[in-house]
C-alpha positions in Angstrom: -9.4 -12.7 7.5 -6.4 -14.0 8.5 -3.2 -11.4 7.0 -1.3 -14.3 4.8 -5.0 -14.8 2.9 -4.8 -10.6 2.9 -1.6 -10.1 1.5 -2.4 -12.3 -1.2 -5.7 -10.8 -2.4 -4.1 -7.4 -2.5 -1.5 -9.0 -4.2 -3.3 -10.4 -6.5 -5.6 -7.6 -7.1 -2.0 -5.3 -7.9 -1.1 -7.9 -10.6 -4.2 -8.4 -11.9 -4.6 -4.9 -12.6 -1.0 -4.7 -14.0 0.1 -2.2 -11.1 4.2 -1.9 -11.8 6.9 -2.1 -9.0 5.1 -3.6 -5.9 6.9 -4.4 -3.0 5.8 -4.9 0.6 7.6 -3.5 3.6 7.0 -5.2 7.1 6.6 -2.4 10.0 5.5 -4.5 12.6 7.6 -2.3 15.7 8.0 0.6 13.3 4.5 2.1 12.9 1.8 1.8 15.8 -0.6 1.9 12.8 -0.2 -1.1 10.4 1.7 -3.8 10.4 2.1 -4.0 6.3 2.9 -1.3 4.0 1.7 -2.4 0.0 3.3 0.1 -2.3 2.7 0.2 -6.3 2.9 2.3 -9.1 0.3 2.7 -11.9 1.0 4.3 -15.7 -1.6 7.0 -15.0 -3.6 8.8 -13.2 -7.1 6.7 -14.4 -4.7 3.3 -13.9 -3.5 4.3 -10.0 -7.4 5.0 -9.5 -8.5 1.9 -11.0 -5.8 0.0 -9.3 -6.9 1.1 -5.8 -10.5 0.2 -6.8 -9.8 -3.0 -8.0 -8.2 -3.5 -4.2 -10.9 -2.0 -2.8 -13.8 -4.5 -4.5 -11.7 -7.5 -3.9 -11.4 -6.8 -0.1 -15.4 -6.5 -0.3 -15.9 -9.2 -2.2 -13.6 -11.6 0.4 -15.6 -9.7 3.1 -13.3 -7.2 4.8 -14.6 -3.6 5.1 -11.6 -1.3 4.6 -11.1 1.3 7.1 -11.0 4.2 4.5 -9.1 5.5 1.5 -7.8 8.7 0.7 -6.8 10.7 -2.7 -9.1 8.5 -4.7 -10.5 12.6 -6.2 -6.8 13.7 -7.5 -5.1 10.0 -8.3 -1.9 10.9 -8.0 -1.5 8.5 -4.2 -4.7 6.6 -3.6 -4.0 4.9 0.6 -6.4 2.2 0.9 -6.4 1.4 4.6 -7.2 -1.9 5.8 -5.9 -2.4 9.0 -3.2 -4.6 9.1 -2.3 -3.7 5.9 -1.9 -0.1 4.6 -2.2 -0.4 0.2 -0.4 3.0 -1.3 -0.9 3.5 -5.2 1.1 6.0 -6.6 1.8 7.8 -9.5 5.8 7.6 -10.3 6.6 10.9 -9.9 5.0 11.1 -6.5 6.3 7.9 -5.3 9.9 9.2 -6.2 9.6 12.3 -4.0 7.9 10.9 -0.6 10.1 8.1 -1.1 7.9 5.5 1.2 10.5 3.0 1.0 13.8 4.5 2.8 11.3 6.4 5.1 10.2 2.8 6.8 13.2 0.4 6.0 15.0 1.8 8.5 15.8 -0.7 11.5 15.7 0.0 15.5 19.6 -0.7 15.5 20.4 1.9 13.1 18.2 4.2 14.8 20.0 3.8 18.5 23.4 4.2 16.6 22.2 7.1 14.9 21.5 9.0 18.6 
């Protein structure tokens, strides 16, 4: 699956579901891992976990077997791992605190003048 059809199932799959505040973060050159961070927030703990499932079947469905998931038992930050693209469903609060968005949108310039 190419990662323009990707983004837009998980996309998809985030509004469908009603997941609130999504935005995407490009780390191609940041992280050796992905290349796409996904991150949302859901109203509870049973909406984050049924977010991430709903992410999870659609990816089947298209044919993509994700790589893993984690936190899917506590449902307060749900990873859905798909390669290319790393899906993070969080609960407000926790999504506050680890702050995933100023943690990666930090650029290589910035970094050299920070040394």
């Amino acid at each position: 699956m190419e990662i323009d059809q990707l983004r837009e199932l998980v996309h998809t799959a985030l509004d469908d579901m009603k997941a609130r505040d999504i935005t995407e973060l490009d780390v191609r050159g940041k992280s050796s891992v992905t290349d796409y961070m996904v991150i949302a927030s859901g109203t509870s703990k049973r909406h984050v976990m049924s977010v991430a499932q709903e992410v999870l079947d659609k990816v089947k469905e298209a044919g993509l077997q994700p790589l893993g998931t984690e936190g899917q038992s506590a449902g307060d930050w749900i990873l859905v791992d798909l390669g290319d693209m790393v899906v993070h469903v969080m609960m407000p609060d926790a999504r506050s605190f680890y702050d995933l968005e100023r943690l990666w949108q930090f650029d290589a310039d910035e970094e050299a003048a920070a040394e």
